[in-house]
C-alpha positions as CSV (number, residue, x, y, z in Angstrom):
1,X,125.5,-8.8,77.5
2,X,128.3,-7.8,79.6
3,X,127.4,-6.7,82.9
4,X,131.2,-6.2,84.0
5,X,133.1,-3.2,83.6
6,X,136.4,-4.8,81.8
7,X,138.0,-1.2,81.0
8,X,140.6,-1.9,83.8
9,X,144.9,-1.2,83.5
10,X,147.0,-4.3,83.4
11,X,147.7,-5.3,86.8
12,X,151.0,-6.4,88.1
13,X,152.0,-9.5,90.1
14,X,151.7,-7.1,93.0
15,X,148.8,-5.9,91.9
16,X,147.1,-9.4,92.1
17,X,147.9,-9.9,95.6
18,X,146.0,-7.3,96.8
19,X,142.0,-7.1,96.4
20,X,140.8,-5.0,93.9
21,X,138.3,-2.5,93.9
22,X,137.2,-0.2,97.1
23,X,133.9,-0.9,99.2
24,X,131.8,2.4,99.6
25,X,132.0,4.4,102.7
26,X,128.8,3.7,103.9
27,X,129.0,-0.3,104.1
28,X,129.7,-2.3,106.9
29,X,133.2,-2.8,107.8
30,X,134.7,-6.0,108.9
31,X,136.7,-4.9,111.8
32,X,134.1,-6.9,113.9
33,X,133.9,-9.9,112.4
34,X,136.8,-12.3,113.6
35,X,139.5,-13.9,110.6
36,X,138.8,-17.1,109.2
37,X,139.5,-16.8,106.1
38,X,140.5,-14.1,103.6
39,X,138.4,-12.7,102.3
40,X,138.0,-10.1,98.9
41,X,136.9,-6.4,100.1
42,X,133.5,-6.6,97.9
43,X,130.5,-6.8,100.0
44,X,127.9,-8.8,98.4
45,X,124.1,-7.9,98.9
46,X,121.6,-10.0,95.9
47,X,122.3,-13.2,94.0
48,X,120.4,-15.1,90.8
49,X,121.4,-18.0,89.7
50,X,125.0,-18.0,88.2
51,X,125.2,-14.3,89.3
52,X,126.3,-11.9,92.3
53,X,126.1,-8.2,92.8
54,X,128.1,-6.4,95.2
55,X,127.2,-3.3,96.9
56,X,128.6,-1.1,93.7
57,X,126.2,-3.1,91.6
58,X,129.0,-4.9,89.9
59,X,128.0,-8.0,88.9
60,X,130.2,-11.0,88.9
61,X,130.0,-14.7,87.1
62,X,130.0,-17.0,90.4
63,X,131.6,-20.6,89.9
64,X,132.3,-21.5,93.2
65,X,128.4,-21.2,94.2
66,X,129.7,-21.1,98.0
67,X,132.1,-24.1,97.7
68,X,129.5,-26.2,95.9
69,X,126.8,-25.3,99.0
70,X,124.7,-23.5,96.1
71,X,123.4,-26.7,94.3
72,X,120.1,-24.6,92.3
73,X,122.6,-21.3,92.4
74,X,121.3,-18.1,94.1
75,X,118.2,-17.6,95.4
76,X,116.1,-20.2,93.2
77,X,113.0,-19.8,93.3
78,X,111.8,-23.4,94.3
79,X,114.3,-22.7,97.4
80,X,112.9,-18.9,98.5
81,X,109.1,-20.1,98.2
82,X,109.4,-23.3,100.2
83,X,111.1,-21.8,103.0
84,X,109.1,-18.7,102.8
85,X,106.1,-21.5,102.6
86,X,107.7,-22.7,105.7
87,X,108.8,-20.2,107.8
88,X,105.2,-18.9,108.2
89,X,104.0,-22.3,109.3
90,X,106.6,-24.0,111.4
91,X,110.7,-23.5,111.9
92,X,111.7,-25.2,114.7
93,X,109.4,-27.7,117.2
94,X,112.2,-29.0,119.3
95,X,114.9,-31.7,118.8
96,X,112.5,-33.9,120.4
97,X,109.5,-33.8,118.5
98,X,108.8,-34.9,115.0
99,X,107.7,-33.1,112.0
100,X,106.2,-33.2,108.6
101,X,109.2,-32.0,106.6
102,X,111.6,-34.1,108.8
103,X,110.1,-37.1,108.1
104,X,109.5,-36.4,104.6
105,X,112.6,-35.6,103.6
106,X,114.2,-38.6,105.8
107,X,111.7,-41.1,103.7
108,X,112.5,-39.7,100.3
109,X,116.4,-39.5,101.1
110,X,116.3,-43.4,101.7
111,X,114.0,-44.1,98.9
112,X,116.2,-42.2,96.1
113,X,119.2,-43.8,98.3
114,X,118.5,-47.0,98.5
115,X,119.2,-46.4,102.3
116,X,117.4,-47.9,105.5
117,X,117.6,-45.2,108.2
118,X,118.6,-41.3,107.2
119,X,119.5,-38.8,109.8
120,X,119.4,-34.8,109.3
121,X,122.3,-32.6,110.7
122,X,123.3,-29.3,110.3
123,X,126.8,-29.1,108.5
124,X,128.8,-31.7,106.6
125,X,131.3,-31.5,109.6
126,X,128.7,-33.1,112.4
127,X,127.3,-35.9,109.5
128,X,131.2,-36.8,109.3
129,X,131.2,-37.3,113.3
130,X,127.8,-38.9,113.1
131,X,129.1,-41.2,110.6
132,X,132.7,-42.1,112.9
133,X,130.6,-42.7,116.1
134,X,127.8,-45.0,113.8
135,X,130.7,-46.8,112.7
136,X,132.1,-47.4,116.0
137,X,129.0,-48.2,117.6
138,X,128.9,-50.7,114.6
139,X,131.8,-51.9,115.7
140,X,131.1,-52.9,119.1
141,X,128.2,-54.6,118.1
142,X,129.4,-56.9,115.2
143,X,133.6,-56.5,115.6
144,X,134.4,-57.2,119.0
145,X,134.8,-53.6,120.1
146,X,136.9,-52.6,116.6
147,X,137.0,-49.0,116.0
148,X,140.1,-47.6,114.3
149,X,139.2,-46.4,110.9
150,X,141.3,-46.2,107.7
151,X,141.0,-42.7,105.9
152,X,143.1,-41.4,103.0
153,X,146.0,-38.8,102.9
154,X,144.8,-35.3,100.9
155,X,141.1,-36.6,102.2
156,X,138.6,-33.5,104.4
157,X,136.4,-34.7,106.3
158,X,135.1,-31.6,108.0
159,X,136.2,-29.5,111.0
160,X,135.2,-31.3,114.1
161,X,137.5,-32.6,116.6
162,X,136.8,-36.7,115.2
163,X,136.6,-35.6,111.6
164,X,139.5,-33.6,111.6
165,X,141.4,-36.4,113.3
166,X,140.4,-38.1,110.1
167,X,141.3,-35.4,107.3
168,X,144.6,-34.4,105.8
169,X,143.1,-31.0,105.6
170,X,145.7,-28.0,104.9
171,X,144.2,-26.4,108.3
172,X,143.9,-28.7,110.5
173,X,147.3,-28.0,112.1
174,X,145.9,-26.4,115.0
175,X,143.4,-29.3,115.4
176,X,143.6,-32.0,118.9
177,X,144.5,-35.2,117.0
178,X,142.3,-38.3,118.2
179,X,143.7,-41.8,118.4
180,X,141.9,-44.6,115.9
181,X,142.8,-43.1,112.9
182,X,145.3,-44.1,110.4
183,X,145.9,-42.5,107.0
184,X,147.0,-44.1,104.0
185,X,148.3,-42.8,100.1
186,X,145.0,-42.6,98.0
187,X,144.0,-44.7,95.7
188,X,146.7,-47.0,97.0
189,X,145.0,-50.7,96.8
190,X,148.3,-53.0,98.0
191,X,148.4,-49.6,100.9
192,X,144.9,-50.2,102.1
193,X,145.3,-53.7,102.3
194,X,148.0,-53.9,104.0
195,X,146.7,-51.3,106.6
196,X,143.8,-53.1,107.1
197,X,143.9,-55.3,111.2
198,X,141.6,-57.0,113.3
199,X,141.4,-53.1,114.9
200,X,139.8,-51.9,112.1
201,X,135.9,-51.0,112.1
202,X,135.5,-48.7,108.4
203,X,137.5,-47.5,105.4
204,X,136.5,-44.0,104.9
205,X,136.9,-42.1,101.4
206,X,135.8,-39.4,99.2
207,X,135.0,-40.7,96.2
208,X,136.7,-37.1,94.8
209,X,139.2,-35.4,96.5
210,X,138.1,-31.9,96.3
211,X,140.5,-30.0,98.8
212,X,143.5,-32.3,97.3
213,X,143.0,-30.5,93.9
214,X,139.6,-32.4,92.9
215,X,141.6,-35.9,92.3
216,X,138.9,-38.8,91.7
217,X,139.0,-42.2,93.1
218,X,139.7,-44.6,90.2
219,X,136.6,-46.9,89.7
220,X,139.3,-50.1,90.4
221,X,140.4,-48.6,93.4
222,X,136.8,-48.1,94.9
223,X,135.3,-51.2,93.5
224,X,138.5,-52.6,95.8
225,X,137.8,-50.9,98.3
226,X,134.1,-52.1,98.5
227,X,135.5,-55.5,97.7
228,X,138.2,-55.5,100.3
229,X,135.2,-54.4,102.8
230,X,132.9,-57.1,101.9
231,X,135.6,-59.8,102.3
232,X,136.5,-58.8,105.6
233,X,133.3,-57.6,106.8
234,X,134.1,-54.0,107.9
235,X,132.0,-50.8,107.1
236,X,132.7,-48.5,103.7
237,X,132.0,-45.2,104.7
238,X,131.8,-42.9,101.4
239,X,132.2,-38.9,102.4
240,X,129.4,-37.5,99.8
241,X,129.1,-33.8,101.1
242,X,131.5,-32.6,98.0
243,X,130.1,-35.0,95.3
244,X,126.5,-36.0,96.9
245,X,123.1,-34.3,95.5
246,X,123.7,-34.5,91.8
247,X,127.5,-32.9,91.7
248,X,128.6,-35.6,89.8
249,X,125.3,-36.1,87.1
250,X,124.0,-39.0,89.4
251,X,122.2,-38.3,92.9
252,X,125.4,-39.8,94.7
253,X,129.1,-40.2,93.4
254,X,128.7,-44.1,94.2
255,X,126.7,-44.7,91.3
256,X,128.7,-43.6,88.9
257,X,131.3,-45.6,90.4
258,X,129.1,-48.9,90.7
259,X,129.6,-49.6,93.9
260,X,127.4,-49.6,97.6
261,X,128.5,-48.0,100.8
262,X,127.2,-48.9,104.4
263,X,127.3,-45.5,105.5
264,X,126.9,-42.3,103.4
265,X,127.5,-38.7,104.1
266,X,125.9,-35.5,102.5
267,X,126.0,-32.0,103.4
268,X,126.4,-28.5,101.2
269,X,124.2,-29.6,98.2
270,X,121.4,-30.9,99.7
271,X,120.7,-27.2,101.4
272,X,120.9,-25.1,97.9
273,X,123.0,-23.0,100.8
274,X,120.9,-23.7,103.4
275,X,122.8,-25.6,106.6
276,X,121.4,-29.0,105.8
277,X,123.2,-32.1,106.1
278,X,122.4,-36.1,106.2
279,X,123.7,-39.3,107.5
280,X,122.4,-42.4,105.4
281,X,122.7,-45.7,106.6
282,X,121.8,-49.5,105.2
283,X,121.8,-52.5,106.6
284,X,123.5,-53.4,109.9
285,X,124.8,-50.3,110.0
286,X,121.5,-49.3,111.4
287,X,122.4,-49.1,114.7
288,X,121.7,-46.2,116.9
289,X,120.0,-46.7,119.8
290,X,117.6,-43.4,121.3
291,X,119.8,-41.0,122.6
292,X,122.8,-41.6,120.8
293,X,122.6,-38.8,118.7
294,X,121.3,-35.0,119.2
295,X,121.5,-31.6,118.3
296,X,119.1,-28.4,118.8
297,X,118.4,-27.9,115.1
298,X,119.0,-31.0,113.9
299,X,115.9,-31.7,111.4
300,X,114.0,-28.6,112.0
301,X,111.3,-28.0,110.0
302,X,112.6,-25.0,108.2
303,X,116.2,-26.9,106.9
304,X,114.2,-29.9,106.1
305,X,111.7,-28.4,103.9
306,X,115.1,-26.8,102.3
307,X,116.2,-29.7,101.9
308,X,113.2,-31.4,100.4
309,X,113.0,-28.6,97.7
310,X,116.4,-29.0,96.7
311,X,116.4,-32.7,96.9
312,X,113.1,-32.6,94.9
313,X,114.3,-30.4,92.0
314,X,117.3,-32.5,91.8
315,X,115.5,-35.4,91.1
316,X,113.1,-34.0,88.6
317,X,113.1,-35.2,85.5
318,X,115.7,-34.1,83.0
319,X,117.8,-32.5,85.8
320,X,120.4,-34.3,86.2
321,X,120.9,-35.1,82.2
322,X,121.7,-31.6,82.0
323,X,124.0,-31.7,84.9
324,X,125.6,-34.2,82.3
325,X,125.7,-32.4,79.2
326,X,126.7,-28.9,81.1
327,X,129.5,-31.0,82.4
328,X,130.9,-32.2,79.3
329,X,130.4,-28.5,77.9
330,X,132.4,-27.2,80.9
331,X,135.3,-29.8,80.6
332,X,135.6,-29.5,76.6
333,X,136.1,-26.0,77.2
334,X,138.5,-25.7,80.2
335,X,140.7,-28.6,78.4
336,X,140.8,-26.5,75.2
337,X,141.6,-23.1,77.7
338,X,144.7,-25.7,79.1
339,X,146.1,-26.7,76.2
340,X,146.0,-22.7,75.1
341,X,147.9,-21.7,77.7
342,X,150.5,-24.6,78.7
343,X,148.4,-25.9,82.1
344,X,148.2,-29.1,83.1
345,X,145.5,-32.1,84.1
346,X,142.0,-31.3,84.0
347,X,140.6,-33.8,87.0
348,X,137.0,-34.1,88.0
349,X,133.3,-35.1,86.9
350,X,130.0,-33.9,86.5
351,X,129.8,-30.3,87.6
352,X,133.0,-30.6,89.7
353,X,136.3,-30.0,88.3
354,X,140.2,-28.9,89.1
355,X,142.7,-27.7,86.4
356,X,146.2,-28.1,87.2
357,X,148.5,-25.0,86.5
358,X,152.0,-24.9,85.1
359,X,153.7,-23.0,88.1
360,X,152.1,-22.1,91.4
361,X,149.9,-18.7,90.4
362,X,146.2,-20.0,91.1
363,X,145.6,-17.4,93.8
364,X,147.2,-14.5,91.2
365,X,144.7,-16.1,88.3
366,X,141.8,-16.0,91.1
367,X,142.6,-12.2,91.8
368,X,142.9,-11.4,88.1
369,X,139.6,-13.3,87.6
370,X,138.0,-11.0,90.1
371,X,139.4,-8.4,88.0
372,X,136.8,-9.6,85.3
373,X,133.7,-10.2,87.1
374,X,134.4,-13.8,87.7
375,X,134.4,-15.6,91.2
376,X,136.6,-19.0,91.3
377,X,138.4,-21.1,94.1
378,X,142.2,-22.3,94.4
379,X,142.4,-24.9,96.7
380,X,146.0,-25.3,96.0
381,X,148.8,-23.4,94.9
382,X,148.3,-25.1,91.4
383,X,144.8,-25.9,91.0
384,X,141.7,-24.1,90.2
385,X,138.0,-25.6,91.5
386,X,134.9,-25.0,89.3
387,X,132.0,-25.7,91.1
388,X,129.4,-23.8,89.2
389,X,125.5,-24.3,90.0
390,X,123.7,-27.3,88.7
391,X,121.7,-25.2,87.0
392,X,123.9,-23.3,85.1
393,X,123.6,-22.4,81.0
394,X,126.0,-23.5,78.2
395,X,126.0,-19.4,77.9
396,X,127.3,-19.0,81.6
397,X,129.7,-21.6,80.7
398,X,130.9,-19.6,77.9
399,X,131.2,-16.5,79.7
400,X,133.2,-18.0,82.3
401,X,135.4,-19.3,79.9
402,X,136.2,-15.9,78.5
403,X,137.0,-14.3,81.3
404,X,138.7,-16.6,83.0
405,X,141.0,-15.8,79.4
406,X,141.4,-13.0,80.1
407,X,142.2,-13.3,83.7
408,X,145.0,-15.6,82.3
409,X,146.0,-12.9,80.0
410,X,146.5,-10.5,83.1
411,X,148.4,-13.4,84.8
412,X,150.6,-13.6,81.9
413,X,151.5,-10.0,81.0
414,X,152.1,-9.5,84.7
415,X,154.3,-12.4,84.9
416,X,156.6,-11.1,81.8
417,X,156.3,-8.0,83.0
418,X,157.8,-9.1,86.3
419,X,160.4,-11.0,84.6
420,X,161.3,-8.1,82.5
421,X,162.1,-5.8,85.6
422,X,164.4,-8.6,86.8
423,X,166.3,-8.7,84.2
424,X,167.0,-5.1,83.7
């Protein structure tokens, strides 16, 4: 069924640059709420699973599931009733007291892991400085007071004053830069290596580069990398919040890769959209001392038992096989949509994928997908993200894949169009 009006004129390429459809009177406006991003003028107010609904009751396909944050999609129902479940009994303790859901979800994090200790933060951004200042403290311990730490260039490691210091993030311009960082060309072995001093306490990656343009780590490079960190006993730290919780059809990105880090990092998945994020450790890694770390929400009951039902639907069985055969659905499709229309490399796994354009219109293809009903991310001038839910039908899939035709279409015609107008 479609449950998008597509009766709508061709747009222009001007036409795509500005946000299309009006917001009724009666809605909230956003004159309050300060920039950070842009944003389209719908105001959405119900979700389900692959779907949104904005204020108009226009329904749109949603395959950026809040940059990946929506592992289950919207409002699952395994989410709503355990923190409904939750909310009536206990949300927040105090930082320091333990509870049930805390603990829980700690213990079945390391034993679906593999991990020793697990910690529980808030946002992928504070597990990424949790992780910098574990490493360090590491590094004082076993590495005579090492601490500079190698990341990668194109590599986002959150928003924090630390993690940005680590990240090649397109924002981070306006960002203090700390010393004991040093960037390196990805999946750059002889690079690495040679970057690599007595100075250095960790090598952190993400196994996918998902702000870059969704460009994987080639398995030789990471098993290197883990190798290269074993010889010279220094700490791998893999940045999971993109690819961790099933976003790649296993529970982390490492296995699929074959290899072990010291110190892993999840955030957006494990909440289903909740703010829930986790710092794993193993072995000597295991260093904190009480007091080290803190935070007023960190591990509250109501988060944790978000996190527990996400993590626990994850793990169920079957789900992550149809995490795999949804993702081979998905990539068969979009590579047969690229070879239509002239685009470029399709890059990615599991449920997390980028298609490289021919020219530089991914924000004109996202406007004109909006146009149809369909919700997608650029995050670059040449590269579309599909992060869709782990849930999501082979039907979504198709239905996704037609529109985003004809948002192409629209592209296209406005394009010539454009060209046209030029010329005469």
């Amino acid at each position: 069924m479609n449950l998008f009006n597509l009766r709508r004129p061709q747009p222009s390429l001007d036409d795509l640059t500005v946000e299309p459809a009006s917001v009724q009177c009666d809605n909230p406006s956003s004159e309050c709420l300060m920039p950070s991003v842009e944003r389209p003028r719908q105001i959405f107010v119900r979700g389900q699973g692959s779907w949104l609904w904005d204020s108009d009751d226009r329904a749109y396909l949603d395959f950026t599931q809040g940059g990946a944050a929506n592992s289950l999609g919207h409002s699952p129902s395994a989410l709503v009733n355990a923190i409904s479940a939750q909310s009536q009994a206990l949300i927040n303790p105090g930082f320091g007291l333990h509870n049930r859901a805390q603990l829980t979800l700690a213990e079945r994090l390391c034993q679906s892991t593999g991990s020793d200790q697990a910690y529980l933060l808030n946002s992928g951004t504070e597990a990424c400085e949790a992780a910098i200042k574990l490493a360090r403290k590491w590094g004082q311990l076993h590495r005579g007071g090492a601490s500079r730490i190698i990341t990668a260039s194109g590599s986002c490691h959150g928003h924090g004053f630390a993690a940005m210091s680590a990240s090649d993030c397109q924002n981070n311009r306006f960002e203090p830069q700390l010393p004991g960082f040093s960037r390196i060309p990805f999946n750059d072995l002889p690079a690495l290596h040679a970057a690599v001093d007595a100075r250095t306490v960790a090598i952190m990656l993400e196994p996918i580069q998902s702000e870059a343009g969704v460009i994987p780590a080639t398995e030789h490079y990471l098993k290197g990398v883990e190798r290269l960190c074993r010889e010279l006993g220094i700490l791998l730290i893999l940045d999971e919040v993109q690819t961790g919780v099933g976003r790649c059809g296993t529970l982390l990105a490492e296995q699929t890769y074959g290899v072990r880090a010291d110190i892993t990092v999840l955030g957006k998945g494990l909440g289903g959209g909740v703010p829930v994020a986790a710092l794993l450790a193993r072995g000597t890694a295991c260093c904190f001392a009480p007091g080290e770390l803190h935070g007023t929400h960190h591990g509250n009951a109501l988060m944790s038992a978000a996190g527990l039902a996400v993590l626990g639907s994850v793990l169920d069985h079957g789900f992550l096989e149809h995490v795999r055969e949804s993702a081979q659905h998905l990539r068969e499709g979009l590579a047969r949509l690229a070879n239509r229309y002239g685009h470029g490399e399709l890059r990615g796994q599991g449920l997390l994928w980028g298609l490289t354009l021919s020219d530089d219109s991914a924000d004109a293809v996202v406007k004109a997908a909006l146009y149809e009903g369909l919700l997608l991310n650029a995050p670059q001038a040449n590269c579309l993200r599909f992060t869709p839910a782990l849930t999501v039908s082979k039907a979504n899939i198709d239905e996704m894949l037609l529109r985003l035709t004809r948002a192409f279409s629209r592209v296209r015609t406005a394009q010539l169009q454009c060209r046209k107008g030029i010329a005469v």
